[in-house]
Biotite code that builds the C-alpha atoms (Angstrom):
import biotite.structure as struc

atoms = struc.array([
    struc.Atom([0.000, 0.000, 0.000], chain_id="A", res_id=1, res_name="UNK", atom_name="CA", element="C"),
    struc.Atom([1.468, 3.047, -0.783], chain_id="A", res_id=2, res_name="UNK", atom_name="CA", element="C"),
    struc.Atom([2.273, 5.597, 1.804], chain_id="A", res_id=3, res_name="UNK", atom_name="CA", element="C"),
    struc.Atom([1.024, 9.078, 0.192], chain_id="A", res_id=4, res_name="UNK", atom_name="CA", element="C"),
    struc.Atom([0.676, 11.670, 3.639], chain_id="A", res_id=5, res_name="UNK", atom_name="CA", element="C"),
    struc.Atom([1.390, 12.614, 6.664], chain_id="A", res_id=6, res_name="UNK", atom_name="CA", element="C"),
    struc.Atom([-1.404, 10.635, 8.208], chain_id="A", res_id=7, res_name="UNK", atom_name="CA", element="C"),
    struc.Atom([-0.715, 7.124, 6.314], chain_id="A", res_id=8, res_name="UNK", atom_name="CA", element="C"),
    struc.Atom([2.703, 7.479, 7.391], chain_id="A", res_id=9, res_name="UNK", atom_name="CA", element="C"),
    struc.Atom([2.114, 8.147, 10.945], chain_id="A", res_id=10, res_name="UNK", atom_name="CA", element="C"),
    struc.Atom([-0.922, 5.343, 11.111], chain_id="A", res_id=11, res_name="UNK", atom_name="CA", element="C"),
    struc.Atom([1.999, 2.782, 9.649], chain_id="A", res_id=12, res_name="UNK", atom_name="CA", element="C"),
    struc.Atom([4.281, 3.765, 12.555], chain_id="A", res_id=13, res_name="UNK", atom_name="CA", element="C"),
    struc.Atom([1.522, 3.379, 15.044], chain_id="A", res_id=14, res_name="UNK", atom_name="CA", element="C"),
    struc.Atom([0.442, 0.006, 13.795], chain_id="A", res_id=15, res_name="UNK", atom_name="CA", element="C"),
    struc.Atom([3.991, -1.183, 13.195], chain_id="A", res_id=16, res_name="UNK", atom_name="CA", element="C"),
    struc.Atom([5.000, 0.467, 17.376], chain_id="A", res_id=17, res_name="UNK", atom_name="CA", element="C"),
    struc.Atom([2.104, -1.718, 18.638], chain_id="A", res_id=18, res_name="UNK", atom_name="CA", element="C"),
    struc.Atom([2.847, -4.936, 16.900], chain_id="A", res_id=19, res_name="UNK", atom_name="CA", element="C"),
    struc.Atom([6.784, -4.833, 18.152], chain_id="A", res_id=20, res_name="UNK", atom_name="CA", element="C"),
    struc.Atom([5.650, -3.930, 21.206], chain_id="A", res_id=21, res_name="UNK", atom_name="CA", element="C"),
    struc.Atom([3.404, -6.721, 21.312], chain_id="A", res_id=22, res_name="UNK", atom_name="CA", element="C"),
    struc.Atom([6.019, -9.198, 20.073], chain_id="A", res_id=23, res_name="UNK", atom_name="CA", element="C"),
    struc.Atom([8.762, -8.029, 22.570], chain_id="A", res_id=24, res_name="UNK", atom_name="CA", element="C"),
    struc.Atom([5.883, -8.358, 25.057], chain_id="A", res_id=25, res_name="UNK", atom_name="CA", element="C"),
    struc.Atom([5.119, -11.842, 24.527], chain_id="A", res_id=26, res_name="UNK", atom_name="CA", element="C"),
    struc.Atom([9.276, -12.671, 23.839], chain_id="A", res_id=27, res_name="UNK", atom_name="CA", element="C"),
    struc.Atom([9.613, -11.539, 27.641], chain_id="A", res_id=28, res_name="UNK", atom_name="CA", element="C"),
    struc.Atom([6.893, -13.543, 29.075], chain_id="A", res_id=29, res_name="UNK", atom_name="CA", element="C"),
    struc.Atom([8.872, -16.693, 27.244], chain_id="A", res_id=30, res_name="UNK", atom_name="CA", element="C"),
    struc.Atom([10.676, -18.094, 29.442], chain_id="A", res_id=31, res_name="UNK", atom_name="CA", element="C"),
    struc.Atom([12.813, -20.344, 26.822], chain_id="A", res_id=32, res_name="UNK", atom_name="CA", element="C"),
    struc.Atom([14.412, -16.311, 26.706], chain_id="A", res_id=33, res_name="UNK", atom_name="CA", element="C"),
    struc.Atom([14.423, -15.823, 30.320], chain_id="A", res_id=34, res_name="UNK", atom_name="CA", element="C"),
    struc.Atom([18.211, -14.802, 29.183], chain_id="A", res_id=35, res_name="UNK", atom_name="CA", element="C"),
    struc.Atom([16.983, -11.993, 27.193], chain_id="A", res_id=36, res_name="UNK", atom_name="CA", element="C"),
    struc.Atom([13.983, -10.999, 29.416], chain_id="A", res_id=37, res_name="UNK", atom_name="CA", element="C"),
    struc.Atom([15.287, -7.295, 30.413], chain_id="A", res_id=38, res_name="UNK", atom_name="CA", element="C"),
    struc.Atom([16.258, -6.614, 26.731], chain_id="A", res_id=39, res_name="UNK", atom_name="CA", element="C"),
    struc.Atom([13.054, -7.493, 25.277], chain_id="A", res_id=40, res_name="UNK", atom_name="CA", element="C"),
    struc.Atom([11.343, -5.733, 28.281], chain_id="A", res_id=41, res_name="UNK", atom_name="CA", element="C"),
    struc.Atom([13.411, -2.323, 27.378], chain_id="A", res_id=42, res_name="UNK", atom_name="CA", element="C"),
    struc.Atom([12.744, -3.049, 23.595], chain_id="A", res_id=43, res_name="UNK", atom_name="CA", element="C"),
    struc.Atom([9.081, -3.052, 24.199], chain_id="A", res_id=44, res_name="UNK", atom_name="CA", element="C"),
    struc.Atom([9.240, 0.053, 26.440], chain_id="A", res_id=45, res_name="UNK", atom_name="CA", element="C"),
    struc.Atom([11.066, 1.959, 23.155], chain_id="A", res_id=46, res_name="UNK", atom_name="CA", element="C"),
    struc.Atom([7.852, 0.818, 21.516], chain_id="A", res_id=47, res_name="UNK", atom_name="CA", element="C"),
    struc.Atom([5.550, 2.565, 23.638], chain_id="A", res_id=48, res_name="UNK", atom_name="CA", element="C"),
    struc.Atom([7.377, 5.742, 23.524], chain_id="A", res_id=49, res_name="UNK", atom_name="CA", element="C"),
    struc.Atom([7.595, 5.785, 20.101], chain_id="A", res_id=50, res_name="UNK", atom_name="CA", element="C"),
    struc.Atom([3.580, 5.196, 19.695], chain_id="A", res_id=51, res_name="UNK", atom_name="CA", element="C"),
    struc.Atom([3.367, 8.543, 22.242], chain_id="A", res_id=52, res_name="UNK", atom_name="CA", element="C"),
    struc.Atom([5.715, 10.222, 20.213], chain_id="A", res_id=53, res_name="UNK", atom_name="CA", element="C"),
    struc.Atom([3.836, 9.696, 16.993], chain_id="A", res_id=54, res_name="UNK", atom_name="CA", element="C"),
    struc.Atom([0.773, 10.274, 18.634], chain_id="A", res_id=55, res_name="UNK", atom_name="CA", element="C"),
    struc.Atom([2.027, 13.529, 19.827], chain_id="A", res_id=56, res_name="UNK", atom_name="CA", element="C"),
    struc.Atom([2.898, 14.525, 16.722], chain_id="A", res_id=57, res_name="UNK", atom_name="CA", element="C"),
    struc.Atom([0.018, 13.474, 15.029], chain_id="A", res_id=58, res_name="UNK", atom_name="CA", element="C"),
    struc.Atom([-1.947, 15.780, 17.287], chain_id="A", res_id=59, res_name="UNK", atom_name="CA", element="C"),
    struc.Atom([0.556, 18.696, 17.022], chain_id="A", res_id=60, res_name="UNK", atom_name="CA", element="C"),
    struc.Atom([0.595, 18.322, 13.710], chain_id="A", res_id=61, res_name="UNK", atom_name="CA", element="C"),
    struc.Atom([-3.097, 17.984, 12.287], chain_id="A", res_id=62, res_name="UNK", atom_name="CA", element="C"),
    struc.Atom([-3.050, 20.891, 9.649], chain_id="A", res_id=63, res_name="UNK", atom_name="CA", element="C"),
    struc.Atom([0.056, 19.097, 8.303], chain_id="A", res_id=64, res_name="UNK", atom_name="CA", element="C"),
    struc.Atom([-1.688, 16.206, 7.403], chain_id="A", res_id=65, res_name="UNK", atom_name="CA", element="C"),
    struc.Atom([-3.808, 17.909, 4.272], chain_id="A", res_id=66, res_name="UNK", atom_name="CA", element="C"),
    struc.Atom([-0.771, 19.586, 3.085], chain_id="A", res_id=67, res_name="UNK", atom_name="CA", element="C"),
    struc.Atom([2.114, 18.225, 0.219], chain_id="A", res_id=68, res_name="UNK", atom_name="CA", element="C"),
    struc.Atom([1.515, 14.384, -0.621], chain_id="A", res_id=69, res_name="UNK", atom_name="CA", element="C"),
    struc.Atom([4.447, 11.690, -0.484], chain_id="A", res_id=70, res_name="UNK", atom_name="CA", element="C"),
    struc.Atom([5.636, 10.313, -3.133], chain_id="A", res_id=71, res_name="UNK", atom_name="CA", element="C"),
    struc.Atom([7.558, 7.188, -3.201], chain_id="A", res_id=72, res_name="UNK", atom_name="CA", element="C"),
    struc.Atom([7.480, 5.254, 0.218], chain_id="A", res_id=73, res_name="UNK", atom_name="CA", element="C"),
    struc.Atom([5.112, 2.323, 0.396], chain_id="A", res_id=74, res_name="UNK", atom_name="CA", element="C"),
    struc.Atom([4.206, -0.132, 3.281], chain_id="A", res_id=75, res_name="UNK", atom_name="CA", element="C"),
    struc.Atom([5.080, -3.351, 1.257], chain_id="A", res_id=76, res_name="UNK", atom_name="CA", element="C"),
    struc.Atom([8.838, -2.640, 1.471], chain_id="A", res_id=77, res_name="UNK", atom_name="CA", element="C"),
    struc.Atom([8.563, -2.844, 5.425], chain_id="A", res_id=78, res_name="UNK", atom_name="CA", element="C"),
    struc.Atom([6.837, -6.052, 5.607], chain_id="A", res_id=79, res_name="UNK", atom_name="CA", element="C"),
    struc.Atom([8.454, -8.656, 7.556], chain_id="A", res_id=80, res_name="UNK", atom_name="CA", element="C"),
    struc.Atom([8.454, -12.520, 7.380], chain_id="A", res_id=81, res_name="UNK", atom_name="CA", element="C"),
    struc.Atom([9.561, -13.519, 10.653], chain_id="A", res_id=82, res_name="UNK", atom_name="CA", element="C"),
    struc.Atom([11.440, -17.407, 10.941], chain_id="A", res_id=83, res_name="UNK", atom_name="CA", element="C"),
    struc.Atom([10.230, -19.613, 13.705], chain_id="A", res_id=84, res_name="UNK", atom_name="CA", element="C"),
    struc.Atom([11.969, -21.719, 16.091], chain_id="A", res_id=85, res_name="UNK", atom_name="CA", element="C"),
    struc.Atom([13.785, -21.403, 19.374], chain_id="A", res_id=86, res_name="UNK", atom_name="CA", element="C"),
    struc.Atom([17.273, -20.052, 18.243], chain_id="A", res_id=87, res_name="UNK", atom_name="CA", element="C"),
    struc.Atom([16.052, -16.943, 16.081], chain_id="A", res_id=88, res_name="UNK", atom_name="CA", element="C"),
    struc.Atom([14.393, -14.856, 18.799], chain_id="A", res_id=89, res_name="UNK", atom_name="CA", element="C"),
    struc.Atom([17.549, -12.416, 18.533], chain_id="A", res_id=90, res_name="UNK", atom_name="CA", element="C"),
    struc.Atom([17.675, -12.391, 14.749], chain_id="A", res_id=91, res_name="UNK", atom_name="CA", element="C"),
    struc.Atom([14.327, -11.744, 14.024], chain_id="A", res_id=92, res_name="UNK", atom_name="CA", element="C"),
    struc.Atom([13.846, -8.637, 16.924], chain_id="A", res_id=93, res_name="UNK", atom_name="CA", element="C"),
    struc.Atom([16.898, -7.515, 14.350], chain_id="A", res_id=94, res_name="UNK", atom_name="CA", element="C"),
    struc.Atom([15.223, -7.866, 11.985], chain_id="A", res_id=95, res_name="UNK", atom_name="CA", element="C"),
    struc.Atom([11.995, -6.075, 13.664], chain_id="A", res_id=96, res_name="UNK", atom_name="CA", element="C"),
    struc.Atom([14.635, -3.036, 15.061], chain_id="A", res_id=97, res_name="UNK", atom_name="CA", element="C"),
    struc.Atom([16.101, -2.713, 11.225], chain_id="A", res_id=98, res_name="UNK", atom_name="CA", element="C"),
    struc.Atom([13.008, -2.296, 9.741], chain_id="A", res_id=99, res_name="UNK", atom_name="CA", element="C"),
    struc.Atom([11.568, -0.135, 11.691], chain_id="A", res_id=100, res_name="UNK", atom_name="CA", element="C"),
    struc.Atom([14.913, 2.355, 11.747], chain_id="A", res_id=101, res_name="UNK", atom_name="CA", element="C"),
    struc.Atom([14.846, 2.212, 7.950], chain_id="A", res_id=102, res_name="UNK", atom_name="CA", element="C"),
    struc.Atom([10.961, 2.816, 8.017], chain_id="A", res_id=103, res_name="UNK", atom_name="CA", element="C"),
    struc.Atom([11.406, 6.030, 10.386], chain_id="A", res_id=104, res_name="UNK", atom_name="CA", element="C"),
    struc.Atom([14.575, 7.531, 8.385], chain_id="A", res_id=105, res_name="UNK", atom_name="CA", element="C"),
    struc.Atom([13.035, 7.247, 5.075], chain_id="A", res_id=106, res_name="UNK", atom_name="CA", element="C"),
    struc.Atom([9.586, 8.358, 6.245], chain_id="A", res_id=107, res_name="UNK", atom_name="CA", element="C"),
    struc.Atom([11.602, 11.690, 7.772], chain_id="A", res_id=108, res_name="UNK", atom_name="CA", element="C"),
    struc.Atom([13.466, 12.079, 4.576], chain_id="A", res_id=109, res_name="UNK", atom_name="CA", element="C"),
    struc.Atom([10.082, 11.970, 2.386], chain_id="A", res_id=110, res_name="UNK", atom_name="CA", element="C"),
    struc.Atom([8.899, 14.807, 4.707], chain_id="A", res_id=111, res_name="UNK", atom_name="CA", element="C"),
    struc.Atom([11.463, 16.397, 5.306], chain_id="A", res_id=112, res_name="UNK", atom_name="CA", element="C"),
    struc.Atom([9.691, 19.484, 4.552], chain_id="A", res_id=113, res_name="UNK", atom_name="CA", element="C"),
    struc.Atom([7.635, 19.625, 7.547], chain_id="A", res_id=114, res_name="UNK", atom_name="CA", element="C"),
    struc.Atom([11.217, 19.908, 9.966], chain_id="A", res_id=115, res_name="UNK", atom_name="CA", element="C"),
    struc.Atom([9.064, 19.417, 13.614], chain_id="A", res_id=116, res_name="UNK", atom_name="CA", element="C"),
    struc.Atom([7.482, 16.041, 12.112], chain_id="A", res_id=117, res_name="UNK", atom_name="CA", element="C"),
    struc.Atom([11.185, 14.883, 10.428], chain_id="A", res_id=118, res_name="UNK", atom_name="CA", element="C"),
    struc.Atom([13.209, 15.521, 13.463], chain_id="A", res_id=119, res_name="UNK", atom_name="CA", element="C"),
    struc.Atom([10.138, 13.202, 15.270], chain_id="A", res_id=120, res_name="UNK", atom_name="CA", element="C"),
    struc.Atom([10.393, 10.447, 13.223], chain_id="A", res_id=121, res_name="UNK", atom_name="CA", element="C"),
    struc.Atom([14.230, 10.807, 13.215], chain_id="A", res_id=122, res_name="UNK", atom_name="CA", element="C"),
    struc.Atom([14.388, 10.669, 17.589], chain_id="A", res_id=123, res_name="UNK", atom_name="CA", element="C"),
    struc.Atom([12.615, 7.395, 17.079], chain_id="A", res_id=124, res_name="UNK", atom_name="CA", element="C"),
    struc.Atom([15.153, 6.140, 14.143], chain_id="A", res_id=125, res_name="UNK", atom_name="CA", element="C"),
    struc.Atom([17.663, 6.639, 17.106], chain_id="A", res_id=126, res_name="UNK", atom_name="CA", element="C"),
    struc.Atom([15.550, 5.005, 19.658], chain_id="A", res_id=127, res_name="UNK", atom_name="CA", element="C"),
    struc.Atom([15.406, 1.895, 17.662], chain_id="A", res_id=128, res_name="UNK", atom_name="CA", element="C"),
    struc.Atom([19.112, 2.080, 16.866], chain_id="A", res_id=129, res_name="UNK", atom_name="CA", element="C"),
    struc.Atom([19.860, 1.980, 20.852], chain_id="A", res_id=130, res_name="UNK", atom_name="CA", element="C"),
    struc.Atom([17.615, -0.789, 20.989], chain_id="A", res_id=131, res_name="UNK", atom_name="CA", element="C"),
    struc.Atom([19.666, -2.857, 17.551], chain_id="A", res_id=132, res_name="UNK", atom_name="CA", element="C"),
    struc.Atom([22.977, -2.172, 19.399], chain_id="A", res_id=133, res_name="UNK", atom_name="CA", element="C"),
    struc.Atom([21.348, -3.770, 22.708], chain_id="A", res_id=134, res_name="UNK", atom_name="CA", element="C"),
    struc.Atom([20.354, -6.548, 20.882], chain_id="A", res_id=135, res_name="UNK", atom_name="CA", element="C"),
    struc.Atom([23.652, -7.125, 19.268], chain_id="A", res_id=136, res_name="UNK", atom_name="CA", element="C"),
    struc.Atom([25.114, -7.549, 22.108], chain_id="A", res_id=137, res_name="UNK", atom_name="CA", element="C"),
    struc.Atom([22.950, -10.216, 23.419], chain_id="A", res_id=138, res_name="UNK", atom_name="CA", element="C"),
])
């Protein structure tokens, strides 16, 4: 689906923020990952600010969203095919972290125009970078 304003863009973030948070949520409850509990449990916590953070901008934001349309970002190049198993927990919350950092940086480069809503979407680029660099040490 292609991405084409300010509010598809921030709905995408929202929905993608809940369903990380969601699967660090139920990753922490595991306890074949007991070893990674606190990780997944600060992971998750990164989610949830993030989904305030769009929401906040979102409402800041409102007579942005009927102003220039986006051109060029669409939701199909941030879907995600997860494996399964018990040794991939790390790799795919990698993969979950990567996606959502290249999401945020290219959805603040399409609007870059509107520099408040950019420099948002960049803070939470760096929030999930924190959270890759956790996870790579794991």
């Amino acid at each position: 689906m292609a991405l084409t304003n300010f509010g598809s863009i921030l709905k995408f973030a929202e929905e993608m923020e809940i369903h990380d948070n969601e699967f660090y949520k139920t990753q922490a409850l595991d306890s074949k990952y007991s070893q990674y509990k606190e990780i997944f449990e600060d992971c998750a916590k990164v989610c949830e600010k993030n989904k305030k953070l769009i929401l906040r901008i979102r409402r800041e934001n409102i007579t942005e969203m009927i102003l220039e349309p986006v051109n060029g970002l669409n939701s199909s190049e941030f879907e995600l095919k997860l494996k399964t198993g018990d040794n991939v927990v790390i790799e795919n919350a990698l993969k979950i972290e990567n996606r959502a950092k290249n999401y945020y940086l290219k959805a603040a480069e399409k609007i870059k125009a509107q520099l408040e809503v950019s420099r948002g979407l960049k803070q939470a680029a760096k929030k999930r970078s924190k959270s890759i660099k956790k996870l790579m040490a794991a």
